[in-house]
DSSP file (Angstrom, degrees, kcal/mol; ACC not computed):
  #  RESIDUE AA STRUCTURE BP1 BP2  ACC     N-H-->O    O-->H-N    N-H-->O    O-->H-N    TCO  KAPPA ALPHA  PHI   PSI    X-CA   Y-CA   Z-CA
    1    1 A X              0   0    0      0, 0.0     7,-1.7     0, 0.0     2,-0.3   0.000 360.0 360.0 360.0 152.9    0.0    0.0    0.0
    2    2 A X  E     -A    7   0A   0      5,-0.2     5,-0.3    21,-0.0     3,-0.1  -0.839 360.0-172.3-118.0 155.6    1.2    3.3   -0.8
    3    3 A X  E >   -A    6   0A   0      3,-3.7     2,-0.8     1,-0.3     3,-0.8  -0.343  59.1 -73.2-151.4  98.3    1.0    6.5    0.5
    4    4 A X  T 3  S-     0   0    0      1,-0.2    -1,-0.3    -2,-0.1    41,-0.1  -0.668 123.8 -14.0  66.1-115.1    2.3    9.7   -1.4
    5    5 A X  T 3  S+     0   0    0     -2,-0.8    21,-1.1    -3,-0.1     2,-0.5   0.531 128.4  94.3 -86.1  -1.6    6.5    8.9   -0.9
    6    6 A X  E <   -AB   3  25A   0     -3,-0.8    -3,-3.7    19,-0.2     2,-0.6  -0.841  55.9-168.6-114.2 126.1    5.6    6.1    1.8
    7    7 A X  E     -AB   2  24A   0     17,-3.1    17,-1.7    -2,-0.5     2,-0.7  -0.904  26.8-125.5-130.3 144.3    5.2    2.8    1.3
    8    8 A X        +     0   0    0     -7,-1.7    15,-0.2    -2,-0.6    14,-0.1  -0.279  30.8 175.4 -87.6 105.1    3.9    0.9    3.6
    9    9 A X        -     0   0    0     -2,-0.7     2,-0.2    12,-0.1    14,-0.2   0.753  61.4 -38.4 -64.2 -40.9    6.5   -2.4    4.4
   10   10 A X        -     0   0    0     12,-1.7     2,-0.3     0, 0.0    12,-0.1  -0.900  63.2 -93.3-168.5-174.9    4.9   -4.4    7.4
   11   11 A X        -     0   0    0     -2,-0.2    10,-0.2    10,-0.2     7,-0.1  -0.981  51.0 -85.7-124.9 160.4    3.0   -3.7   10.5
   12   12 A X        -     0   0    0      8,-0.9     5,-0.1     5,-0.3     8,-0.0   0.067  32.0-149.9 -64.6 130.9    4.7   -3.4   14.0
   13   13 A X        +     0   0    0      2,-0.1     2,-0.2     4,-0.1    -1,-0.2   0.863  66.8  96.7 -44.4 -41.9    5.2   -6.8   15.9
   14   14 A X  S >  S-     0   0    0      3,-0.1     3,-2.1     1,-0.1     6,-0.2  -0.479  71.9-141.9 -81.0 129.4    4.9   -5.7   19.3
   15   15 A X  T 3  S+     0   0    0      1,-0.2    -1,-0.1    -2,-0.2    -2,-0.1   0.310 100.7  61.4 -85.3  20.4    1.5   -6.2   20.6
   16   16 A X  T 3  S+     0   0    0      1,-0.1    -1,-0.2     0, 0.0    -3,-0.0   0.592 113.7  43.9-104.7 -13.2    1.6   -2.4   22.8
   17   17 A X  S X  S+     0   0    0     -3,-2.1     3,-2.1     1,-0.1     2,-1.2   0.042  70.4 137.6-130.5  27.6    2.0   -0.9   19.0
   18   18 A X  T 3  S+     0   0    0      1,-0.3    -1,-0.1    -5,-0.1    -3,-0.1   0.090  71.3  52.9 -16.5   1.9   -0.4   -2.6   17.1
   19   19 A X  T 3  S+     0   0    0     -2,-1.2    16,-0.7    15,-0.0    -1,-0.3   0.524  88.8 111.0-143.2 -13.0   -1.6    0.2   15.2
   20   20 A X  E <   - C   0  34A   0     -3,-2.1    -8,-0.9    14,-0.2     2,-0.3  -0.245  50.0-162.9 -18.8 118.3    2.3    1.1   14.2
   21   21 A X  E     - C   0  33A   0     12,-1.6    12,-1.2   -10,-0.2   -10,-0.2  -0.906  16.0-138.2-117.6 121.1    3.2    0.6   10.5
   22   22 A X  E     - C   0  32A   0     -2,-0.3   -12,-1.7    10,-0.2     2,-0.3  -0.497  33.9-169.6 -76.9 143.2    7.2    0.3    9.3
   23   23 A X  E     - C   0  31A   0      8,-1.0     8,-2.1   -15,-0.2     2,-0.5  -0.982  23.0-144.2-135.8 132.0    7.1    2.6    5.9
   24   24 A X  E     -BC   7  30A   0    -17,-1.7   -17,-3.1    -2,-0.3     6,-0.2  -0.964  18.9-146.7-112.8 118.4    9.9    2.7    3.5
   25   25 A X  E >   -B    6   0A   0      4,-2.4     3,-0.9    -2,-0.5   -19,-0.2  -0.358  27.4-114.3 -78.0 167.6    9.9    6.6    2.2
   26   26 A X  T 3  S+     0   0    0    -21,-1.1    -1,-0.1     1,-0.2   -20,-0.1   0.606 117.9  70.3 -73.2  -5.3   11.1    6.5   -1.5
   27   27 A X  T 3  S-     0   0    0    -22,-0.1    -1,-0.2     2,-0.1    18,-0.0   0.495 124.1-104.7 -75.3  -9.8   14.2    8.5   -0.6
   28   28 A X  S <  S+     0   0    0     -3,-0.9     2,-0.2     1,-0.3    -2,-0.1   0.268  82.2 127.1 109.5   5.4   15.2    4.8    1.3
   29   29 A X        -     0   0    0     18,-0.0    -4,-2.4    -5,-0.0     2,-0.4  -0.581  44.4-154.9 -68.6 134.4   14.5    6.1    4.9
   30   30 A X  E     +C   24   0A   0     -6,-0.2     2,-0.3    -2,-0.2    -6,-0.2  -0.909  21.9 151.4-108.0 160.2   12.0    4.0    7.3
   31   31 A X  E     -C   23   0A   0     -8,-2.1    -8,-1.0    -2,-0.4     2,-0.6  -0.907  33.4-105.4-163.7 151.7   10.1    5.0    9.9
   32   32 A X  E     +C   22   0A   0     -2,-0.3     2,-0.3   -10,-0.2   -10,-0.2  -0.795  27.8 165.2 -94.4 129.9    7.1    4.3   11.7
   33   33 A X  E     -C   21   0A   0    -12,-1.2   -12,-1.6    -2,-0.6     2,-0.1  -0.871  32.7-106.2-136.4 173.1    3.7    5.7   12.1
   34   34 A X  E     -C   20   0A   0     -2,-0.3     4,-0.3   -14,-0.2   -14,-0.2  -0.249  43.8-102.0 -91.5 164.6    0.1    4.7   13.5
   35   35 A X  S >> S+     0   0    0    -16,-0.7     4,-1.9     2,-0.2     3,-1.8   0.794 121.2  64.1 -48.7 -61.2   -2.8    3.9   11.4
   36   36 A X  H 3> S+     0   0    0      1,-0.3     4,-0.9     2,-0.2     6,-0.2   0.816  99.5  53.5 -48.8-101.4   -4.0    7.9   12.2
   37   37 A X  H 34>S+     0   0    0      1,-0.2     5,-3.5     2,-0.2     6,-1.7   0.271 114.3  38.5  -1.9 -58.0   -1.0    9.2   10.6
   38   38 A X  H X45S+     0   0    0     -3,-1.8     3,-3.2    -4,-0.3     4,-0.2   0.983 111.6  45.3 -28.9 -99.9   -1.6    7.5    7.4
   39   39 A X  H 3<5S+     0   0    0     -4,-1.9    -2,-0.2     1,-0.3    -3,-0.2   0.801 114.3  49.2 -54.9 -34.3   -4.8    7.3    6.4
   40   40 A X  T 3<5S-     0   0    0     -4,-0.9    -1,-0.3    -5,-0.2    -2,-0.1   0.015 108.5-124.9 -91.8  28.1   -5.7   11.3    7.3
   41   41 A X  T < 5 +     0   0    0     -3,-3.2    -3,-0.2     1,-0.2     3,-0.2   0.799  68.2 140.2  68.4  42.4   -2.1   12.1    5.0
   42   42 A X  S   <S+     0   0    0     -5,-3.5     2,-0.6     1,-0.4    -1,-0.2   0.893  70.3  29.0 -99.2 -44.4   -0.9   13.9    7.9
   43   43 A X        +     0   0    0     -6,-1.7    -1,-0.4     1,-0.1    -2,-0.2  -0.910  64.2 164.6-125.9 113.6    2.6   12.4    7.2
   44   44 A X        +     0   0    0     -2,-0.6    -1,-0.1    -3,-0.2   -41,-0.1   0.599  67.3  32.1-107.7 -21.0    3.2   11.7    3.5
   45   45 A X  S    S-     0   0    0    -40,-0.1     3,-0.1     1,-0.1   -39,-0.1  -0.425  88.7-103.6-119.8-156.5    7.3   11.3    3.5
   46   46 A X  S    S-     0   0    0      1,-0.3     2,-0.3    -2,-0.1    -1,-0.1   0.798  79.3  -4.7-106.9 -23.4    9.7    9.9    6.3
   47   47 A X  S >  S-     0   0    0      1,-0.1     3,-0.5   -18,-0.0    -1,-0.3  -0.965  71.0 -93.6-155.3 170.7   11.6   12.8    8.2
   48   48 A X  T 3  S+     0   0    0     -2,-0.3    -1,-0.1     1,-0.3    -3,-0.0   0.499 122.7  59.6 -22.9 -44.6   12.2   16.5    8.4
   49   49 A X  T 3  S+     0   0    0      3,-0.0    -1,-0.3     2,-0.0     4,-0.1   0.757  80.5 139.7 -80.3 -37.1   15.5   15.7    6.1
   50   50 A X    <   -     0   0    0     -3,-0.5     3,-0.1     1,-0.1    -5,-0.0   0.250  58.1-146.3 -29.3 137.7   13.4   14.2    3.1
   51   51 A X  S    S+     0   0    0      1,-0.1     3,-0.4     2,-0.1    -1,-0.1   0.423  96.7  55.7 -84.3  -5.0   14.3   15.0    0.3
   52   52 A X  S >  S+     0   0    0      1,-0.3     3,-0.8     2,-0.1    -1,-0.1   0.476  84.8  80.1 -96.2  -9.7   10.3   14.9   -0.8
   53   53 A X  T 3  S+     0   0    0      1,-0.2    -1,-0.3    -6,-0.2     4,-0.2   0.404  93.0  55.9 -85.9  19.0    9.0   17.4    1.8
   54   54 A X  T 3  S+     0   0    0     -3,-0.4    -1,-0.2     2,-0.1    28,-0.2  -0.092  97.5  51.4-108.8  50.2   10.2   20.1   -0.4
   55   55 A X  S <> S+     0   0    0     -3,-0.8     4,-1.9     3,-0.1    -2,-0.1   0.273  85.1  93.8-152.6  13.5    8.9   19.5   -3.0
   56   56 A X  H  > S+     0   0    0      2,-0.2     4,-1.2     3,-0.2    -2,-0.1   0.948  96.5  40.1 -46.3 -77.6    5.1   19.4   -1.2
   57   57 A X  H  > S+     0   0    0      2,-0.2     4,-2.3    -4,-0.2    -3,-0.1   0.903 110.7  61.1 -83.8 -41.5    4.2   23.4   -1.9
   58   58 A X  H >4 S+     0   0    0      1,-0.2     3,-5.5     2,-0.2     4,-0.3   0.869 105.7  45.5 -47.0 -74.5    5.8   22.9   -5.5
   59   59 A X  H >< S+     0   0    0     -4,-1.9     3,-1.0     1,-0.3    -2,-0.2   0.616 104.9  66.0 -38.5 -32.7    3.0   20.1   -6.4
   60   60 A X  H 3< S+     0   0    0     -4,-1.2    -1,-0.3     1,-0.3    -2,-0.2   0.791 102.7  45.8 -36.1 -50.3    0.6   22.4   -5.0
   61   61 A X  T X< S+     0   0    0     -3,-5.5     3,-0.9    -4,-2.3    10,-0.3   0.361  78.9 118.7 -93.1  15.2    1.2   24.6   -7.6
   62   62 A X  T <  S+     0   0    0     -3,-1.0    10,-0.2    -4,-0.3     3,-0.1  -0.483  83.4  14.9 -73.6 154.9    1.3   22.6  -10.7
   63   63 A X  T 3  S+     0   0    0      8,-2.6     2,-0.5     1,-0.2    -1,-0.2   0.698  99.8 122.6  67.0  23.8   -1.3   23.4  -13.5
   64   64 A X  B <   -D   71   0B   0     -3,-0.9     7,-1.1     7,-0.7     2,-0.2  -0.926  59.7-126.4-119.5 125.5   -2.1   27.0  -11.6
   65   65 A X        -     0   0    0     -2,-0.5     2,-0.4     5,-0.2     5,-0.1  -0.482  18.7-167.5 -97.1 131.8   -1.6   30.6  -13.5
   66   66 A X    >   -     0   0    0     -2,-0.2     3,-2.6     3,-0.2     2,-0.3  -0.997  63.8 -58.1-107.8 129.5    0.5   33.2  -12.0
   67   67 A X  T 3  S-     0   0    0     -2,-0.4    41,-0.1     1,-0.3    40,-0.1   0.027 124.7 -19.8  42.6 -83.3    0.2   36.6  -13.6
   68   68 A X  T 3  S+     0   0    0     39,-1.1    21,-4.1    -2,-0.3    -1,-0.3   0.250 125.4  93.4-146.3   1.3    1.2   35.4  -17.4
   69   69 A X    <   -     0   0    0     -3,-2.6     2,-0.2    38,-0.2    -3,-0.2  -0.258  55.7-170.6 -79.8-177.0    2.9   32.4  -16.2
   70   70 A X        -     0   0    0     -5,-0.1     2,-0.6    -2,-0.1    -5,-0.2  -0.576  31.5-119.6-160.0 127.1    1.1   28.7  -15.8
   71   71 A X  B     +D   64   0B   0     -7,-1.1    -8,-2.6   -10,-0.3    -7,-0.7  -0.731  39.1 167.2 -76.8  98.1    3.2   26.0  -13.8
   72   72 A X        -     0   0    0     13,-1.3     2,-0.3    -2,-0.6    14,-0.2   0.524  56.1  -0.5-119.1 -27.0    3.9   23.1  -16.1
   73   73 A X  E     -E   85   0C   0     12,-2.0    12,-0.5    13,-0.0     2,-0.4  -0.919  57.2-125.7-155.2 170.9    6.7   20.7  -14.4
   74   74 A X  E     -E   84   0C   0     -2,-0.3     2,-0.7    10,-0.2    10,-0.2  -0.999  31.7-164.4-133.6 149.8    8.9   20.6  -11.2
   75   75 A X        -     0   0    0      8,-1.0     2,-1.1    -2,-0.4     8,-0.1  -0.847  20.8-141.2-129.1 142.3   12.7   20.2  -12.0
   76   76 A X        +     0   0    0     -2,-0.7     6,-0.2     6,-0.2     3,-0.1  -0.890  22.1 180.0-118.9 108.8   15.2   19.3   -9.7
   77   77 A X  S    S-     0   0    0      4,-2.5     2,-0.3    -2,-1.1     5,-0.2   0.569  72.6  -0.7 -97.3 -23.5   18.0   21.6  -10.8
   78   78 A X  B >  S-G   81   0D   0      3,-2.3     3,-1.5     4,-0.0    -1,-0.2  -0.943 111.1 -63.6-159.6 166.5   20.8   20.4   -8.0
   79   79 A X  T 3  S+     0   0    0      1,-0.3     3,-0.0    -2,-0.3    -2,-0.0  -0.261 130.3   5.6 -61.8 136.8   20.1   17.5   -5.3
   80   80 A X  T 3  S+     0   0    0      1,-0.1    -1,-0.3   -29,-0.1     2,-0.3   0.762 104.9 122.5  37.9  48.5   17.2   19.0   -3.1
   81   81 A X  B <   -G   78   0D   0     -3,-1.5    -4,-2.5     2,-0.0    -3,-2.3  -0.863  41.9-173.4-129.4 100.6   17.0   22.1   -5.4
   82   82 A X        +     0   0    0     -2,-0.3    -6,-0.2    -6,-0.2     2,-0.1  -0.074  13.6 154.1 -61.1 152.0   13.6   22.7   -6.8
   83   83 A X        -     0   0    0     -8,-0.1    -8,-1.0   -10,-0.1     2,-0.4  -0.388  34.1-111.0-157.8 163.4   12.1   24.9   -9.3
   84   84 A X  E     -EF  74  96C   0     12,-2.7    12,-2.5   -10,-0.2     2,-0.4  -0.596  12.2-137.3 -83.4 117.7    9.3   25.2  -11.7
   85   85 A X  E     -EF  73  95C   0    -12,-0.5   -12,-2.0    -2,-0.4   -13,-1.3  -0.782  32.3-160.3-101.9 120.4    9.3   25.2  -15.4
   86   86 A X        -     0   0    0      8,-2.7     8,-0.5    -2,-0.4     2,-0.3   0.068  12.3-143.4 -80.3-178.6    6.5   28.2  -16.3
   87   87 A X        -     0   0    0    -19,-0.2     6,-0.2     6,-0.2     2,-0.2  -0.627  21.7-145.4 -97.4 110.2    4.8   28.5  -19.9
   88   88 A X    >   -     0   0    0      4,-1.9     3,-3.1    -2,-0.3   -19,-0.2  -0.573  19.7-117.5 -81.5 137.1    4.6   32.1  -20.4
   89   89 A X  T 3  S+     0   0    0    -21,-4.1   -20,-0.1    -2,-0.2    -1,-0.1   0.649 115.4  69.5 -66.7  20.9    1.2   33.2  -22.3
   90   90 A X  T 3  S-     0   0    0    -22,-0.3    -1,-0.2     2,-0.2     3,-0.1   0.802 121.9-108.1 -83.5 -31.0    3.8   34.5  -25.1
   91   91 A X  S <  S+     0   0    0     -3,-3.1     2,-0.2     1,-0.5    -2,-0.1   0.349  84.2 109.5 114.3  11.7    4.5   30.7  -25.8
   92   92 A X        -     0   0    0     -4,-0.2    -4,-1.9     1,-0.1    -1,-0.5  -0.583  63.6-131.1-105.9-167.6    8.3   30.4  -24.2
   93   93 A X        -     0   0    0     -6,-0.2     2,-0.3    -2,-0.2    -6,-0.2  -0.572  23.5-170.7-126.3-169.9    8.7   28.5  -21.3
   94   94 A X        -     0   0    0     -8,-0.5    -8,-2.7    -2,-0.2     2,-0.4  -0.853  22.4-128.0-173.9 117.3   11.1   30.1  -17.7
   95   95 A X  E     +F   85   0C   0     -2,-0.3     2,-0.4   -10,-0.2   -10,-0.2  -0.719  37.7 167.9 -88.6 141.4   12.1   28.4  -14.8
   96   96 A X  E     -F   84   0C   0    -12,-2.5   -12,-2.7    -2,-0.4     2,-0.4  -0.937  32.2-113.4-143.7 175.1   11.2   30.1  -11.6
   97   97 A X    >>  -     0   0    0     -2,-0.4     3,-1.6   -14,-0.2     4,-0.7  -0.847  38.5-104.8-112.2 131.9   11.0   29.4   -7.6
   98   98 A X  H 3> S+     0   0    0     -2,-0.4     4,-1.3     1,-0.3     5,-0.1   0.503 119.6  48.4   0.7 -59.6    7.6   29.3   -5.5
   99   99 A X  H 3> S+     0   0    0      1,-0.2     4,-2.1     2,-0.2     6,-0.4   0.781 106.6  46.3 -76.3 -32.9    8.3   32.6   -4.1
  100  100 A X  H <4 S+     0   0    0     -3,-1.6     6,-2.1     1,-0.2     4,-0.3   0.753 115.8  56.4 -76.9 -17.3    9.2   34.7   -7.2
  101  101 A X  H >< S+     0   0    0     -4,-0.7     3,-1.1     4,-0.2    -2,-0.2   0.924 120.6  27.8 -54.2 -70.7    5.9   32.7   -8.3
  102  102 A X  H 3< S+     0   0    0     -4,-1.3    -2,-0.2     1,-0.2    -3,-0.2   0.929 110.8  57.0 -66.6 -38.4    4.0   34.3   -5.2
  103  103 A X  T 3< S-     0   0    0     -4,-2.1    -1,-0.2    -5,-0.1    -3,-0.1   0.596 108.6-111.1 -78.3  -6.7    5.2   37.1   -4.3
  104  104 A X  S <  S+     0   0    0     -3,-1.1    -4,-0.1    -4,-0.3    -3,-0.1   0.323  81.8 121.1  93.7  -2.6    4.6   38.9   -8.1
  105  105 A X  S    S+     0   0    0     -6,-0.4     2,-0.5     1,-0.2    -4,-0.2   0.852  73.9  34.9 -79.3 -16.6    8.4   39.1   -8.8
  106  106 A X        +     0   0    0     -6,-2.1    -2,-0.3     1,-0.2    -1,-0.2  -0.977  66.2 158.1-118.0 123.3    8.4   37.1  -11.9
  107  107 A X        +     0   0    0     -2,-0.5   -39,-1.1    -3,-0.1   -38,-0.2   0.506  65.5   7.7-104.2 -21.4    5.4   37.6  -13.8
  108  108 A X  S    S-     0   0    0    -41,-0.1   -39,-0.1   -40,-0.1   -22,-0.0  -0.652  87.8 -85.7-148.0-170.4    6.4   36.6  -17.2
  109  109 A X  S    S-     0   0    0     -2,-0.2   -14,-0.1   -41,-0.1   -16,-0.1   0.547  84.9 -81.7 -78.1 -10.8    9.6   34.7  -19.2
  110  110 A X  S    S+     0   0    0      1,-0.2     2,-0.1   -16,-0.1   -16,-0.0   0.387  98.2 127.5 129.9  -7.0   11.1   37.9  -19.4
  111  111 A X  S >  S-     0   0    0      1,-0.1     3,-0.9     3,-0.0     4,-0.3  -0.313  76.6 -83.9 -96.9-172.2    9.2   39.0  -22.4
  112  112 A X  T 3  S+     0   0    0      1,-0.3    -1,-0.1     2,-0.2     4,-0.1   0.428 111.4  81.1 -84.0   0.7    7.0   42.4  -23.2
  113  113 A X  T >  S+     0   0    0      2,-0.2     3,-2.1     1,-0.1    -1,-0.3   0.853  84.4  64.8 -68.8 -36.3    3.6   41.1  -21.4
  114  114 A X  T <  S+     0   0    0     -3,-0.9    -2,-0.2     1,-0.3    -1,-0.1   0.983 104.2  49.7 -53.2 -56.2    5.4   42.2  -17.7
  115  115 A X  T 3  S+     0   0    0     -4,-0.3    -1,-0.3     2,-0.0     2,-0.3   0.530 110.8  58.5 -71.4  -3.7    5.1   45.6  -19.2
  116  116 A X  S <  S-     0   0    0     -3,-2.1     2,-0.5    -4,-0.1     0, 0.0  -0.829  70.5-140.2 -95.8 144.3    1.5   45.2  -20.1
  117  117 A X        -     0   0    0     -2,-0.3     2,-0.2     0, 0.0    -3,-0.1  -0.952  26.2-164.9-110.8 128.7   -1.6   44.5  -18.2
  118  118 A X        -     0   0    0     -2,-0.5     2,-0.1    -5,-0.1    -5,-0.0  -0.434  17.7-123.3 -61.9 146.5   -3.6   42.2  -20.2
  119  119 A X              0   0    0     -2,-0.2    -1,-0.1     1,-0.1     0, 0.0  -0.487 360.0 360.0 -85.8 173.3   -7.6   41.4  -19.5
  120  120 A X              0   0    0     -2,-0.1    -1,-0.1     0, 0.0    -2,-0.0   0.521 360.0 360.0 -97.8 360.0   -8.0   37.9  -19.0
């Protein structure tokens, strides 16, 4: 059974932690958590270190338009280094970060729609 990056290896032997399941994250980590954990998604990867919790708020944003942008892919540009490959409504594409996403600093690839405002 799977769950996001976790998949679920065995359940705990020890009859005081019955409700315990060992999970193997896909980054090669285990750990265990109860039932509750699992099934209500509260804990989709294995630790704090994961290399899959950052990349949580990225997925969020796929297929969602920013200003003149729309968030098409998520790229892993150096080992735990994220960012988003854009399609700008000019037709080129731009990689950009979550926050220049949010925060209005990249609005376009670079091209002459930033200096316009368009109607939708």
């Amino acid at each position: 059974m799977r769950f996001k990056y976790l998949t679920v290896i065995s359940r705990s032997q020890n009859p005081l932690h019955k409700e315990n399941w060992l999970c193997r994250c896909d980054c090669g980590n285990d750990v265990f958590l109860s039932t509750k954990y699992l099934l209500k998604k509260h804990q989709t990867h294995c630790c704090s270190n994961c290399k899959y919790l950052h990349l949580q708020k990225k997925e969020r944003m796929l297929g969602k338009r920013y200003n003149h942008l729309t968030v098409k892919r998520i790229l892993e540009i150096e080992p735990k280094q994220y960012k988003l490959l854009c399609l700008c409504d000019c037709g080129d594409y731009t990689l950009a970060t979550p926050y220049q996403l949010t925060s209005g600093s990249k609005r376009s690839c670079g091209c002459d729609l930033k200096k316009y405002k368009l109607s939708p």
